[in-house]
PQR file of N, CA, C, O and H, with PARSE charges and radii, in Angstrom:
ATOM      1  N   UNK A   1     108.988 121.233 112.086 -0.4000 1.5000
ATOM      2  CA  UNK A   1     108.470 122.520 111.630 -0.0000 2.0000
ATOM      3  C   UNK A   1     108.781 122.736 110.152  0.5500 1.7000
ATOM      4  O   UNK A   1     107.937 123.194 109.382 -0.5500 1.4000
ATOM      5  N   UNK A   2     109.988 122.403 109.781 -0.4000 1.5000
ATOM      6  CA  UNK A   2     110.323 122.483 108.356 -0.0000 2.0000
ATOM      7  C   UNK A   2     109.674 121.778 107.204  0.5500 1.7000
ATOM      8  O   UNK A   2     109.555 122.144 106.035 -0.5500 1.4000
ATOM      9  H   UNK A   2     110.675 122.030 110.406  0.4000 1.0000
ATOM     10  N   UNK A   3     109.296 120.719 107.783 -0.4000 1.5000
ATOM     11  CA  UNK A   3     107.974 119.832 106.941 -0.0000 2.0000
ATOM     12  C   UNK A   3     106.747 120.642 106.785  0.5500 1.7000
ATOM     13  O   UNK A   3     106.130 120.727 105.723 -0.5500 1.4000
ATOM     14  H   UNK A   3     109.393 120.422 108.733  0.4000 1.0000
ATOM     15  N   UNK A   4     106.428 121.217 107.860 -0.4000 1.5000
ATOM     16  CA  UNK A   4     105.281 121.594 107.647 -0.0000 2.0000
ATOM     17  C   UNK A   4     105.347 123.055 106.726  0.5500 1.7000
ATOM     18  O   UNK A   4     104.575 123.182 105.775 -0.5500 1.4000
ATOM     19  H   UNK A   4     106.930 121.147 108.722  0.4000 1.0000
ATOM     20  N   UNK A   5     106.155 123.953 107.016 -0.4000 1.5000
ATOM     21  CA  UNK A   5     106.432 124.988 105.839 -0.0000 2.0000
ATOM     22  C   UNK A   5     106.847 124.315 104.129  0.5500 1.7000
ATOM     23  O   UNK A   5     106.722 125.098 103.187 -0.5500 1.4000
ATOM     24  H   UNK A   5     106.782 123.850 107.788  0.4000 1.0000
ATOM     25  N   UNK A   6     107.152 123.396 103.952 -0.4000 1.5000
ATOM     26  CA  UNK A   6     107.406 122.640 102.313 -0.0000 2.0000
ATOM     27  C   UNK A   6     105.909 122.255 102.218  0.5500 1.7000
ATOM     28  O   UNK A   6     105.331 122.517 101.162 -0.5500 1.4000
ATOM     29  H   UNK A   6     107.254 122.760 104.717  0.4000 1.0000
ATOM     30  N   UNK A   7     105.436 121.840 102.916 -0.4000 1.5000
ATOM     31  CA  UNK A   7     104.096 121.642 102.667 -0.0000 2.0000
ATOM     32  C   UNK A   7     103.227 122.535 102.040  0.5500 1.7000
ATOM     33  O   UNK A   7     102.220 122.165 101.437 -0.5500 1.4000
ATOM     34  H   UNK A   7     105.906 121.628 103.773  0.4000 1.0000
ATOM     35  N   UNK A   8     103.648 123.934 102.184 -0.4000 1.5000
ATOM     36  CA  UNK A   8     102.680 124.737 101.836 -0.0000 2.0000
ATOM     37  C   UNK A   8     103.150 125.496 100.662  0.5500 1.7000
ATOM     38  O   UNK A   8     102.386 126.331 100.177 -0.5500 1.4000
ATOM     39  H   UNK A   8     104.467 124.235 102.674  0.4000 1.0000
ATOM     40  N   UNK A   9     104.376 125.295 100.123 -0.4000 1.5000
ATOM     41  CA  UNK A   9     105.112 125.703  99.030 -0.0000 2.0000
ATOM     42  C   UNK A   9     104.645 125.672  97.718  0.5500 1.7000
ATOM     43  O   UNK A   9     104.887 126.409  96.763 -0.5500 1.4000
ATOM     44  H   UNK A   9     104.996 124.617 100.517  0.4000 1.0000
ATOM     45  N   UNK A  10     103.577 124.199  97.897 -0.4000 1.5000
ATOM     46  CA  UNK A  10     103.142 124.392  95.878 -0.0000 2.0000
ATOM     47  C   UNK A  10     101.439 124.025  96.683  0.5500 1.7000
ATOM     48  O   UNK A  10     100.991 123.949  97.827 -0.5500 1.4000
ATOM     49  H   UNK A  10     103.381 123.600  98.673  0.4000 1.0000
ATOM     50  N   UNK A  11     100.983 123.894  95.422 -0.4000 1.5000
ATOM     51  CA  UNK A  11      99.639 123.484  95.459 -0.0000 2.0000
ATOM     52  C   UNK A  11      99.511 122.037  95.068  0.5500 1.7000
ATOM     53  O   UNK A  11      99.877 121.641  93.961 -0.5500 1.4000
ATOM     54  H   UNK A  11     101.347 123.955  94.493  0.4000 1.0000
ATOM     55  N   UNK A  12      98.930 121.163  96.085 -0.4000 1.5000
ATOM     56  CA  UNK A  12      99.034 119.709  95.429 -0.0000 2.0000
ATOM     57  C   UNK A  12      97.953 119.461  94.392  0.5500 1.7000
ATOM     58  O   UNK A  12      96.799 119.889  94.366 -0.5500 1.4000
ATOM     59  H   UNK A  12      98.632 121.485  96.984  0.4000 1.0000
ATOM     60  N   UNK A  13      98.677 118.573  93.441 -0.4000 1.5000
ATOM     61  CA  UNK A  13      97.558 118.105  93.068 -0.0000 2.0000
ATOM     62  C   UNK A  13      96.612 117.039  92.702  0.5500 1.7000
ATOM     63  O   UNK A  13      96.980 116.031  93.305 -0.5500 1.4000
ATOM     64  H   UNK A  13      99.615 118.226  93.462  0.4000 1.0000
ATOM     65  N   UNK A  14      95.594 116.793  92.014 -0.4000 1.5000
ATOM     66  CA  UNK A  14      94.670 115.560  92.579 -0.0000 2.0000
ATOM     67  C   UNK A  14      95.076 114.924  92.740  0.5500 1.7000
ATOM     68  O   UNK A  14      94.603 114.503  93.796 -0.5500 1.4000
ATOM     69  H   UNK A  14      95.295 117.612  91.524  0.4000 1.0000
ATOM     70  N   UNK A  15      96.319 113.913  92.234 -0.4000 1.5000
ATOM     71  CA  UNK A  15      96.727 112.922  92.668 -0.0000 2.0000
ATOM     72  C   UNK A  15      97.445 112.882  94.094  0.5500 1.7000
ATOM     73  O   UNK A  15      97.238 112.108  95.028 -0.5500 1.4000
ATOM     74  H   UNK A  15      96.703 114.255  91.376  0.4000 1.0000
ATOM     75  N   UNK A  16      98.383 113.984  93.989 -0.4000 1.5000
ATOM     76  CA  UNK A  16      98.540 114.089  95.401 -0.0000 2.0000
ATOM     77  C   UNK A  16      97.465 113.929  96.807  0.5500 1.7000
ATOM     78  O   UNK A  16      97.716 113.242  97.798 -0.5500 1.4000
ATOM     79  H   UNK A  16      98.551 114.613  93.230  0.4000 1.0000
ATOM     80  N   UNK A  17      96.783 114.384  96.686 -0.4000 1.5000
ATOM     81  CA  UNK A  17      95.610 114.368  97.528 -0.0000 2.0000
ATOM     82  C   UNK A  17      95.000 112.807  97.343  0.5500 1.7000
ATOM     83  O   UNK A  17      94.886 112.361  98.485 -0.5500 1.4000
ATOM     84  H   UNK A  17      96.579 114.942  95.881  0.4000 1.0000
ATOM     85  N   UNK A  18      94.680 112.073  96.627 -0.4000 1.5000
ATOM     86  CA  UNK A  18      94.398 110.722  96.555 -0.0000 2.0000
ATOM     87  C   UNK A  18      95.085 110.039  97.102  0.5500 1.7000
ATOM     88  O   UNK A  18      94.587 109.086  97.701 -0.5500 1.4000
ATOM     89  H   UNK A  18      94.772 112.436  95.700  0.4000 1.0000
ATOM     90  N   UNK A  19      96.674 110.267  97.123 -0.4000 1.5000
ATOM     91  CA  UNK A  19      97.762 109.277  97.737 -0.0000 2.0000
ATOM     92  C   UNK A  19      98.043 109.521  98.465  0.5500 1.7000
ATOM     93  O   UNK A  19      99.089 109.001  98.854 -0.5500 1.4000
ATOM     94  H   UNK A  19      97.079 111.041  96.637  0.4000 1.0000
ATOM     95  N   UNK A  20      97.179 110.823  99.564 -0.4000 1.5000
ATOM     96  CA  UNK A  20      97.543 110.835 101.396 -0.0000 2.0000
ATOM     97  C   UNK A  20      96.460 109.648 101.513  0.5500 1.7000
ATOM     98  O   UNK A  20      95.566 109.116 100.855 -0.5500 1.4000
ATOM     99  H   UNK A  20      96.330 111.245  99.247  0.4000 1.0000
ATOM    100  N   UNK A  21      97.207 109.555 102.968 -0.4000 1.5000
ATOM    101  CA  UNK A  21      96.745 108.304 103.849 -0.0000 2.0000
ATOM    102  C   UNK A  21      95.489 108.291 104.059  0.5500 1.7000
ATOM    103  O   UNK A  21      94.829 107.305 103.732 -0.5500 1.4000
ATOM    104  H   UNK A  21      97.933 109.987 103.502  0.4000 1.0000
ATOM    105  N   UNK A  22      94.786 109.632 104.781 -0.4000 1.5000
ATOM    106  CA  UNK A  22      93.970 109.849 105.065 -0.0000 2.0000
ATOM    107  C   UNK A  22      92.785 109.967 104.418  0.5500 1.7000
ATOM    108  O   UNK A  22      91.660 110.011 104.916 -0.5500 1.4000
ATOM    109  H   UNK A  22      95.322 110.433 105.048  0.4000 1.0000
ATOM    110  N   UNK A  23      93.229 110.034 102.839 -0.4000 1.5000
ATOM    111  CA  UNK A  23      92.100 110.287 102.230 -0.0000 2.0000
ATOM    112  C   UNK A  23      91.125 108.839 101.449  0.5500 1.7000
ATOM    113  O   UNK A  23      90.089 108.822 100.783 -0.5500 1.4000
ATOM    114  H   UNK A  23      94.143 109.998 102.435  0.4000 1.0000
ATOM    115  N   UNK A  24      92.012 107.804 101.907 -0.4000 1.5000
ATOM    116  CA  UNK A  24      91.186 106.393 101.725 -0.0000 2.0000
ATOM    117  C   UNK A  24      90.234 106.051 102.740  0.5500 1.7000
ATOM    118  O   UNK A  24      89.512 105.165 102.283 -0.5500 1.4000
ATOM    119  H   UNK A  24      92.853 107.818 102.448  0.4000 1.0000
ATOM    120  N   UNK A  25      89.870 106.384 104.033 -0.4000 1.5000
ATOM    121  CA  UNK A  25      89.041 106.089 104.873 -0.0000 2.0000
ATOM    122  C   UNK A  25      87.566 107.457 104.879  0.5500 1.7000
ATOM    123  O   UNK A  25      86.387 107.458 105.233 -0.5500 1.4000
ATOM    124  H   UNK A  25      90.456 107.104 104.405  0.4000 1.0000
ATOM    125  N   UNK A  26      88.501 108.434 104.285 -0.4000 1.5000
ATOM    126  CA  UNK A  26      87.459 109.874 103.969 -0.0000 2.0000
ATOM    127  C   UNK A  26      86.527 110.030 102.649  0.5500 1.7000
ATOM    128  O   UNK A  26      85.544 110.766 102.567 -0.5500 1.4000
ATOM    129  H   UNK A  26      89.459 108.433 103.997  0.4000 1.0000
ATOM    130  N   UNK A  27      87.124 109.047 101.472 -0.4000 1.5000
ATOM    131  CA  UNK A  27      86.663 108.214 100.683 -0.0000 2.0000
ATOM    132  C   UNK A  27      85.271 107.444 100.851  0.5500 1.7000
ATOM    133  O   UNK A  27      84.093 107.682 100.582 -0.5500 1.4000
ATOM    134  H   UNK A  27      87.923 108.450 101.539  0.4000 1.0000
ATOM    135  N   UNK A  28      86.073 106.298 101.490 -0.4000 1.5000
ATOM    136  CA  UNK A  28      85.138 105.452 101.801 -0.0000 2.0000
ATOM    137  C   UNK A  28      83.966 105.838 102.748  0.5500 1.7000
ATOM    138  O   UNK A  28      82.822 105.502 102.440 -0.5500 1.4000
ATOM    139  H   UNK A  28      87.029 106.105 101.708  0.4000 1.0000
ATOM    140  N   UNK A  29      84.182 106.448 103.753 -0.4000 1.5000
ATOM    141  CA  UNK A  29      82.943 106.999 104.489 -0.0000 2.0000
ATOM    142  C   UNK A  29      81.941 108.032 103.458  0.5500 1.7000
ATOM    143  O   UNK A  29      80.864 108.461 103.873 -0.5500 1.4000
ATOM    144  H   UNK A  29      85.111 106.721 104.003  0.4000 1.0000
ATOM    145  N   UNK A  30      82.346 108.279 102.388 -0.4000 1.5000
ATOM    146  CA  UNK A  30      81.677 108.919 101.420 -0.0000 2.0000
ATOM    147  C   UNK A  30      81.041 108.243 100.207  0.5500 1.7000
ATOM    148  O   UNK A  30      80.354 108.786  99.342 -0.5500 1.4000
ATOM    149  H   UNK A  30      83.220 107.931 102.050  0.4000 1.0000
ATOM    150  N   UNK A  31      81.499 106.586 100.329 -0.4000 1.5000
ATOM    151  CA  UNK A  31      80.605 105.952  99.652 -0.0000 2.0000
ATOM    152  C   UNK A  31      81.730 105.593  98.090  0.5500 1.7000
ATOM    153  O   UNK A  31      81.514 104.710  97.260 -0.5500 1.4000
ATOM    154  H   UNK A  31      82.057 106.146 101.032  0.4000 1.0000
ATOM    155  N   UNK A  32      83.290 106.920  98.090 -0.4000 1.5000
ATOM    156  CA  UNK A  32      83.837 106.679  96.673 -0.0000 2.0000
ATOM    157  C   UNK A  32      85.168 105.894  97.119  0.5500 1.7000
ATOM    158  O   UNK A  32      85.714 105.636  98.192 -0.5500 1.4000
ATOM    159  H   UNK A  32      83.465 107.637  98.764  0.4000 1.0000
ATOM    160  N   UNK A  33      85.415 105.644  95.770 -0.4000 1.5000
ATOM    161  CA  UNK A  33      87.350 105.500  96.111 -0.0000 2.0000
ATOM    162  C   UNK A  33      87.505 106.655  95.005  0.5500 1.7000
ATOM    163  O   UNK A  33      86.684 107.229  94.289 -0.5500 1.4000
ATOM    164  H   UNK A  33      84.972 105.854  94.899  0.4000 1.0000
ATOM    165  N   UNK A  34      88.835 106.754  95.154 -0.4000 1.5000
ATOM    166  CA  UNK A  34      90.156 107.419  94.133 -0.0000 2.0000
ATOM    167  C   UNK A  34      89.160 107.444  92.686  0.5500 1.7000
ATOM    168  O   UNK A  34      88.894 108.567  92.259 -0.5500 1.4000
ATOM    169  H   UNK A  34      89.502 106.288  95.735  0.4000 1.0000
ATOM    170  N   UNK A  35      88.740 106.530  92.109 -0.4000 1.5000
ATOM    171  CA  UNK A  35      88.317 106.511  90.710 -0.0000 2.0000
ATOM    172  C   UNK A  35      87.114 107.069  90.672  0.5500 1.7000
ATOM    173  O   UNK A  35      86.853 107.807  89.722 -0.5500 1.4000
ATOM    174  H   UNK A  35      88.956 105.618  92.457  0.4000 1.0000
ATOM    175  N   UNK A  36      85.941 106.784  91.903 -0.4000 1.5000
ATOM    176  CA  UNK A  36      84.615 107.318  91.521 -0.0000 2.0000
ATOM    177  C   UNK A  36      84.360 108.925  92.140  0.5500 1.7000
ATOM    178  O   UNK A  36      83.351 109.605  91.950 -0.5500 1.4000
ATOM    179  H   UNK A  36      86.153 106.184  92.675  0.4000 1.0000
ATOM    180  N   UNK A  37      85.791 109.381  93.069 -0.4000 1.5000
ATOM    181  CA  UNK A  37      85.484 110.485  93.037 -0.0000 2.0000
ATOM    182  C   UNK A  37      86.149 111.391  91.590  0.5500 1.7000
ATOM    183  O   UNK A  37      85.722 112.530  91.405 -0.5500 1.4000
ATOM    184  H   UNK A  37      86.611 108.829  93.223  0.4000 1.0000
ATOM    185  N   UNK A  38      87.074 110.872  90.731 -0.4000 1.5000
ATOM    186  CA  UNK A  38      87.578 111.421  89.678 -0.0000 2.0000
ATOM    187  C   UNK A  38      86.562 111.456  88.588  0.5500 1.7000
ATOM    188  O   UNK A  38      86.448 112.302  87.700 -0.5500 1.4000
ATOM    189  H   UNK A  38      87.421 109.946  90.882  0.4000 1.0000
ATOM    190  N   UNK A  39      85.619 110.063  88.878 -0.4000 1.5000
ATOM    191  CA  UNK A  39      85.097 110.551  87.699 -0.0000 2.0000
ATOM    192  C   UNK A  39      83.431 112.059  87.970  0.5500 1.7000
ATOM    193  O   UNK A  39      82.903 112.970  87.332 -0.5500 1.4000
ATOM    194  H   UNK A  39      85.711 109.376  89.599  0.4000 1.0000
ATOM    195  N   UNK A  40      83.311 111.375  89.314 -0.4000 1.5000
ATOM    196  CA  UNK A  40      82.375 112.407  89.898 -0.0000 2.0000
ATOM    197  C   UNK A  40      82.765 113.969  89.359  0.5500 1.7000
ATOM    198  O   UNK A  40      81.973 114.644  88.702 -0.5500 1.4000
ATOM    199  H   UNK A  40      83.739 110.635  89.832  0.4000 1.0000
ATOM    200  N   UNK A  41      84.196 114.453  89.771 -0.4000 1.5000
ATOM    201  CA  UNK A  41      84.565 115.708  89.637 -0.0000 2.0000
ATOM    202  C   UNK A  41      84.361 115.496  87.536  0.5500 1.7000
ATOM    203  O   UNK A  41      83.879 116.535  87.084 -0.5500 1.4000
ATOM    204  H   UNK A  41      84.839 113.905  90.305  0.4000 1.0000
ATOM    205  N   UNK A  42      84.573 114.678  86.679 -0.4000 1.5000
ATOM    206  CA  UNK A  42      84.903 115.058  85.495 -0.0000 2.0000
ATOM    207  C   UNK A  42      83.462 115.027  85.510  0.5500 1.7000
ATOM    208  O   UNK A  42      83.008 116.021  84.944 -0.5500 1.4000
ATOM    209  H   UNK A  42      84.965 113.834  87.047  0.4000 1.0000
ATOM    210  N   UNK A  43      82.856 114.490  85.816 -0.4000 1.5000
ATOM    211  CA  UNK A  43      80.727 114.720  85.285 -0.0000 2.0000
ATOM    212  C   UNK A  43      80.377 116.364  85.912  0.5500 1.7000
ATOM    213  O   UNK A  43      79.837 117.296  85.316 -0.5500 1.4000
ATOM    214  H   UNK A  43      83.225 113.682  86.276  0.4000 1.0000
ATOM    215  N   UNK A  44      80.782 116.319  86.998 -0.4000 1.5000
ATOM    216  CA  UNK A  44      80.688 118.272  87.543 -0.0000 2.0000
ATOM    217  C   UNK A  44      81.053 118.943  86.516  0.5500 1.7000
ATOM    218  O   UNK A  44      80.340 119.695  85.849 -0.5500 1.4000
ATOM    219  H   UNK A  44      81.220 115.562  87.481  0.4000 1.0000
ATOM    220  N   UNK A  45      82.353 118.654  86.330 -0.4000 1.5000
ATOM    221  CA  UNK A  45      83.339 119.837  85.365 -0.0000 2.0000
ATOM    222  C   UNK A  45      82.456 119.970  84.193  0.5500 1.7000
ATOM    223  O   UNK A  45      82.168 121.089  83.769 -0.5500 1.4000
ATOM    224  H   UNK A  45      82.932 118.044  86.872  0.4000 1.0000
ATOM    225  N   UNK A  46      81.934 118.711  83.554 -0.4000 1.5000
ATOM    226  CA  UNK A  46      80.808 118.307  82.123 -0.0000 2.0000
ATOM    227  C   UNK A  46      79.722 119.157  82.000  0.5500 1.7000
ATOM    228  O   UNK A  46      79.303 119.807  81.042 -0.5500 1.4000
ATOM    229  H   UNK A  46      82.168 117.802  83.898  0.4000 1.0000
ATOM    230  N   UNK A  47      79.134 118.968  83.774 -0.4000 1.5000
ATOM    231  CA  UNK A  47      77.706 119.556  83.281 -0.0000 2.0000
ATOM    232  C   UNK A  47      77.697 121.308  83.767  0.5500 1.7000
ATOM    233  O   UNK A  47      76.750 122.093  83.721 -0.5500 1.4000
ATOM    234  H   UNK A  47      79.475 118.440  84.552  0.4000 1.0000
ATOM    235  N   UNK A  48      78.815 121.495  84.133 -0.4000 1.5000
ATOM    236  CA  UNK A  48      79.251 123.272  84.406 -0.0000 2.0000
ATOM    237  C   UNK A  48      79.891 123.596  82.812  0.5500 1.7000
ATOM    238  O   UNK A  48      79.610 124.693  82.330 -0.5500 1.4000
ATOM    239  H   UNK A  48      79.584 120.857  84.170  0.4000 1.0000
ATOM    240  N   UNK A  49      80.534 122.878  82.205 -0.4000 1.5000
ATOM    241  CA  UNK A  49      80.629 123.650  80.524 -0.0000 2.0000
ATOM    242  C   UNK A  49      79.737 123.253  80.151  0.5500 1.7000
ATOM    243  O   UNK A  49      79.429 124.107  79.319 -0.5500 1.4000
ATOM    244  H   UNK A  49      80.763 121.987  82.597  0.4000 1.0000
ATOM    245  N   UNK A  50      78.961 122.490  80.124 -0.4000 1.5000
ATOM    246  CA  UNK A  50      77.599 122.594  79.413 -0.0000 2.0000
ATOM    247  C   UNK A  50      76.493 123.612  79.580  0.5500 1.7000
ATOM    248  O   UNK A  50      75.755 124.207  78.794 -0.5500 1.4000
ATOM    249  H   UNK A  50      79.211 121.797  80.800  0.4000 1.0000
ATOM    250  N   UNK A  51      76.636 123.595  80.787 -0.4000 1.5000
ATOM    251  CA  UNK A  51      75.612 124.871  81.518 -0.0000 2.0000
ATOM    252  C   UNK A  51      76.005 126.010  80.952  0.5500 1.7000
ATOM    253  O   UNK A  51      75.155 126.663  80.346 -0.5500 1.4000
ATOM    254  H   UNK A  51      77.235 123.112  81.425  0.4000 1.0000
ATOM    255  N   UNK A  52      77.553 126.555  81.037 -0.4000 1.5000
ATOM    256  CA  UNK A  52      78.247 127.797  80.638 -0.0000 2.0000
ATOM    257  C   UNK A  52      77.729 127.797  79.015  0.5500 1.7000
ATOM    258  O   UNK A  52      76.952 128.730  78.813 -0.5500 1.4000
ATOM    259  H   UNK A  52      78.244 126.024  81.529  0.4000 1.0000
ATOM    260  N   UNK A  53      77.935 127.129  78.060 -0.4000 1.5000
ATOM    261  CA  UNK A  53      78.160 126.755  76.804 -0.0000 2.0000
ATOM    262  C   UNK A  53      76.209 127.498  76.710  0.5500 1.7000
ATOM    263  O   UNK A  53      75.877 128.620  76.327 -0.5500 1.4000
ATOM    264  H   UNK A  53      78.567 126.372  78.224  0.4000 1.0000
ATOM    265  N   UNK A  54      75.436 126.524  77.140 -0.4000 1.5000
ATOM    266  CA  UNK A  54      73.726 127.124  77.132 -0.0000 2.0000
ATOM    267  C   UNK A  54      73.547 128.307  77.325  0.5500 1.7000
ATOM    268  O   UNK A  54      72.820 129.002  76.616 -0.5500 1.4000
ATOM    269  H   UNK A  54      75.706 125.613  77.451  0.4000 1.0000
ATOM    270  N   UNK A  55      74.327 128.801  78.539 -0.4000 1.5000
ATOM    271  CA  UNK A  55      73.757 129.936  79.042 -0.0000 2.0000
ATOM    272  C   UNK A  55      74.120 130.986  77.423  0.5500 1.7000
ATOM    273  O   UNK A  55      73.399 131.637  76.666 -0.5500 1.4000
ATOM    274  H   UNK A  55      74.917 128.236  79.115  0.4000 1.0000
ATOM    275  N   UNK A  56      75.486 130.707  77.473 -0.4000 1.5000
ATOM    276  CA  UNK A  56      76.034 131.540  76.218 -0.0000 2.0000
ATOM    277  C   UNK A  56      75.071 131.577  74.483  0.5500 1.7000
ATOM    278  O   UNK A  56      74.917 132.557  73.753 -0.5500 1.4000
ATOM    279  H   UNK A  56      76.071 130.179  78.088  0.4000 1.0000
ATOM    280  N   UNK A  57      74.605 130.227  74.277 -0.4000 1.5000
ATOM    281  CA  UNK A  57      73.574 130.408  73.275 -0.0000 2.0000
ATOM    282  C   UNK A  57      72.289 130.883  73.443  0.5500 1.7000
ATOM    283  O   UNK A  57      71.548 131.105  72.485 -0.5500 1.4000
ATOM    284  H   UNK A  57      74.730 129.431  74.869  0.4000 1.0000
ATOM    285  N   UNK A  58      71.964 131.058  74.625 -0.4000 1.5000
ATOM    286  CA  UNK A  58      70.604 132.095  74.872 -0.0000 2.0000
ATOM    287  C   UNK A  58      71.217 133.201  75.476  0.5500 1.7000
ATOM    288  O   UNK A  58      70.606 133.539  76.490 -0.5500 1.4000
ATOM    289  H   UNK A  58      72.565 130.878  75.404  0.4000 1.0000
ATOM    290  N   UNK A  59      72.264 133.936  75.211 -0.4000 1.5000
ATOM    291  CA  UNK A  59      72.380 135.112  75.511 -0.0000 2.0000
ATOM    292  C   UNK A  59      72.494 135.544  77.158  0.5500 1.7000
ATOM    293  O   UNK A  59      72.471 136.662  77.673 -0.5500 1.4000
ATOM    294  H   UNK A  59      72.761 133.662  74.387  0.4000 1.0000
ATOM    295  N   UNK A  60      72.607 134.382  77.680 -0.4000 1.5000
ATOM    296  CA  UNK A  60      73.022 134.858  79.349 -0.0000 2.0000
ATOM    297  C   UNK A  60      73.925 135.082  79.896  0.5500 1.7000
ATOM    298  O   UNK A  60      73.886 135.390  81.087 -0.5500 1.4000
ATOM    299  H   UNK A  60      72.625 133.474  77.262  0.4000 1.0000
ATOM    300  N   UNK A  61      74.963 135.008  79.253 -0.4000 1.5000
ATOM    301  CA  UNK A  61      76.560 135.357  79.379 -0.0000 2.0000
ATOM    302  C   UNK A  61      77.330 134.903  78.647  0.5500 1.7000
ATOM    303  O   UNK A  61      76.972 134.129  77.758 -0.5500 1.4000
ATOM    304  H   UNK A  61      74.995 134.759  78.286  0.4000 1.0000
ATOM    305  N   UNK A  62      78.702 135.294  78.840 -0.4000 1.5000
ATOM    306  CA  UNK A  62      79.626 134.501  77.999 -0.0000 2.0000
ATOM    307  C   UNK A  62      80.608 133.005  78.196  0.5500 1.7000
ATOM    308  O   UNK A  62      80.890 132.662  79.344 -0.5500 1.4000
ATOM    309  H   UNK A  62      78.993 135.923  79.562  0.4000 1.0000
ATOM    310  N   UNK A  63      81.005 132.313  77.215 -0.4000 1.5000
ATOM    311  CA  UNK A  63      81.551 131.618  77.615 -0.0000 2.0000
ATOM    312  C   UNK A  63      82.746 131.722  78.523  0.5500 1.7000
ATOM    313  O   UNK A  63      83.057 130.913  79.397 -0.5500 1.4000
ATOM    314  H   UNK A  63      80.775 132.592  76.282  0.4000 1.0000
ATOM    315  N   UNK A  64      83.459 132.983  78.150 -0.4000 1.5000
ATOM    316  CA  UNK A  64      85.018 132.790  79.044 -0.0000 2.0000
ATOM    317  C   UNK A  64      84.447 133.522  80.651  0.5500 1.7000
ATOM    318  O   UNK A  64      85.345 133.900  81.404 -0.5500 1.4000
ATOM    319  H   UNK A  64      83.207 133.640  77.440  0.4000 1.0000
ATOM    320  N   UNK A  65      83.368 133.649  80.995 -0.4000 1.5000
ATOM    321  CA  UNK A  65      83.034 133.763  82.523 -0.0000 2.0000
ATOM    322  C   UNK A  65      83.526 132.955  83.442  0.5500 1.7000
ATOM    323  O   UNK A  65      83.218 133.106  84.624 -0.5500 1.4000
ATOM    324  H   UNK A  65      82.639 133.341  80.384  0.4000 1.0000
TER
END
């Protein structure tokens, strides 16, 4: 029981989540490993400030939204 309450103490992060067990077979049934989902998330993150960044030069909002 005590494992499972430390568990919930911080927020892991990406790497953490890459180096459970489970997440190499949840991976692969998805076609990535460890590297092509990192870079997947950095092309998301890319084309959401880019999007934000546009919207902001035609006047559709701001950048810190």
């Amino acid at each position: 029981m005590a494992g499972r309450i430390d568990c919930c103490r911080y927020e892991p992060s990406l790497d953490d989540l890459l180096d459970d067990e489970m997440m190499a077979p949840v991976l692969r049934s998805s076609g990535f490993d460890a590297q092509g989902l990192r870079n997947m998330m950095a092309a998301t993150a890319d084309r959401i400030d880019h999007r934000r960044i546009d919207d902001h030069r035609r006047g559709e909002g701001s950048v810190e939204d």
